[in-house]
N, C-alpha and C positions, 0 to 999 in steps of 0.2 A: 222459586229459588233460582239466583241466579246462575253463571259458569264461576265467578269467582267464589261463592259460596259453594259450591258444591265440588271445588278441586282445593280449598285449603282446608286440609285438617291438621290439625293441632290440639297442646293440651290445653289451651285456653281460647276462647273467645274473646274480641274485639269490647262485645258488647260488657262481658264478666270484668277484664279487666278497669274497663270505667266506669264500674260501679263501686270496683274496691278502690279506684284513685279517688273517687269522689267521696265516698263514704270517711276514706280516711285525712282527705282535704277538712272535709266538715267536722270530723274529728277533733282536729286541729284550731279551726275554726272556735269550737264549743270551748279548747282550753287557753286559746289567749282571750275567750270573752269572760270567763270565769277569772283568770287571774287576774284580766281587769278592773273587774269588779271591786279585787283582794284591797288591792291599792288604790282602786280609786277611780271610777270611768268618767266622772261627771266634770263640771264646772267649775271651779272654785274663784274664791272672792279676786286670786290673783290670777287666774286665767285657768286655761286646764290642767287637770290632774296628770298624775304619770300614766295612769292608764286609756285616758279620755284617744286617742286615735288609734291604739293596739285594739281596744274593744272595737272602733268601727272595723277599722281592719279583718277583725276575727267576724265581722257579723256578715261584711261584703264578703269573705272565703266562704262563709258558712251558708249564706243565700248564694252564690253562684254554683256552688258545687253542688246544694240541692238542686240549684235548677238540674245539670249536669245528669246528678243520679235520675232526676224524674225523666225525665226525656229520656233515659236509656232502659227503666226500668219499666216505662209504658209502651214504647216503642216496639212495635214488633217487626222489623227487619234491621233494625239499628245494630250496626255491630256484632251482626250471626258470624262473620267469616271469621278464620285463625287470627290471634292477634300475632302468635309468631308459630313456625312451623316447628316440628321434630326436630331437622337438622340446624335450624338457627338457633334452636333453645340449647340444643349440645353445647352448638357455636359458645353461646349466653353463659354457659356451667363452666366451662373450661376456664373462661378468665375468672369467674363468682366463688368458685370453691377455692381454688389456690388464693383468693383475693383473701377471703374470709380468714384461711387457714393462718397466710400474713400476720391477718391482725388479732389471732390467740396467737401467733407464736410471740408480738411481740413483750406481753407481758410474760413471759416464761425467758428468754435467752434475749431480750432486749430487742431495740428496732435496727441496731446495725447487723447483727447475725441473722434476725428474718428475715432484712432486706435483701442481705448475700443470699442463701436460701431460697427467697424470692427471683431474684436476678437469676440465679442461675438454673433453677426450674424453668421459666420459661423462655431462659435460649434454650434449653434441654429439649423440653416439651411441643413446643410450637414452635419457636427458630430453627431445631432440628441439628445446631451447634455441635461438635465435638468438642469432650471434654478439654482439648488443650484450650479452645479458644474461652470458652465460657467459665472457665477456673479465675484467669486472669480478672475479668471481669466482673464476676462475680466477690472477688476480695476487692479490689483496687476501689471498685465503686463506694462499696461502704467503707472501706478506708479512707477514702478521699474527703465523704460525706464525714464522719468523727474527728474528724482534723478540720472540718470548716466547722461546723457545729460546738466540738467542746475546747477547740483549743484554740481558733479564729474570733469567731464569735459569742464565745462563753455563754453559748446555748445548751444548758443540761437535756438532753432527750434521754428516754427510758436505756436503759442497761442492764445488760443482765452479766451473769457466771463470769463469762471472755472477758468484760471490764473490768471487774472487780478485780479478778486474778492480776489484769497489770498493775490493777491501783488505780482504777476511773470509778 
């Protein structure tokens, strides 16, 4: 074992994780050759079908990414070290969870209220902001953004309660 193996520990391994990119690559792989199939992977009298390059496509994802798992999954030194440490994965959750939370808040109170919400959690949180500065900001941005959006560009984006109540 080497020094860099034996000084990173983490909750994943190098090697774990490219097994689950690869498996889920080929995944992927198995469902644009099936849907290909749906519609049509072959030749037809007037050239190819709609599915005829999406099925190679899915067959080249699906053989390169077996190679990928094989080699990693025979492999006995391949990708033992951490693929990320403790403190980087925190790092990793901190933007992941507030990200996530985002995108259920915005079917519930729309995407200009979660943005605010968003915006201003993390000057809060990680800018370290005080309230007077991050208030501003946190309105004006998504204000700015619903007035380019629904009354600019007569782009409807999700809405919730706040809209409605004006009449959007």
């Amino acid at each position: 074992m080497d020094r860099e193996d034996a000084t990173a520990r983490g909750p994943v391994s190098v090697r774990a994780m490219e097994l689950i990119a690869a498996a889920a690559l080929m995944a992927i792989g198995v469902v644009t050759m099936a849907d290909s199939l749906r519609v049509g992977a072959g030749w037809a009298s007037d050239g190819p079908q709609a599915g005829y390059f999406p099925f190679r496509m899915g067959l080249v994802l699906f053989l390169s990414s077996g190679v990928v798992f094989a080699v990693n999954l025979i492999g006995r030194r391949a990708g033992r070290r951490a693929f990320v440490e403790a403190a980087q994965f925190k790092m990793v959750l901190q933007v992941l969870l507030p990200s996530a939370a985002y995108v259920a808040l915005i079917g519930a109170v729309g995407i200009y209220v979660a943005a605010g919400l968003f915006i201003g959690f993390f000057m809060w949180r990680i800018g370290r902001y005080p309230l007077w500065k991050l208030a501003p900001v946190s309105v004006l941005v998504p204000l700015a953004l619903f007035f380019m959006f629904e009354v600019w560009f007569l782009v409807p984006l999700r809405k919730g309660p706040l809209e409605a109540f004006f009449g959007y």
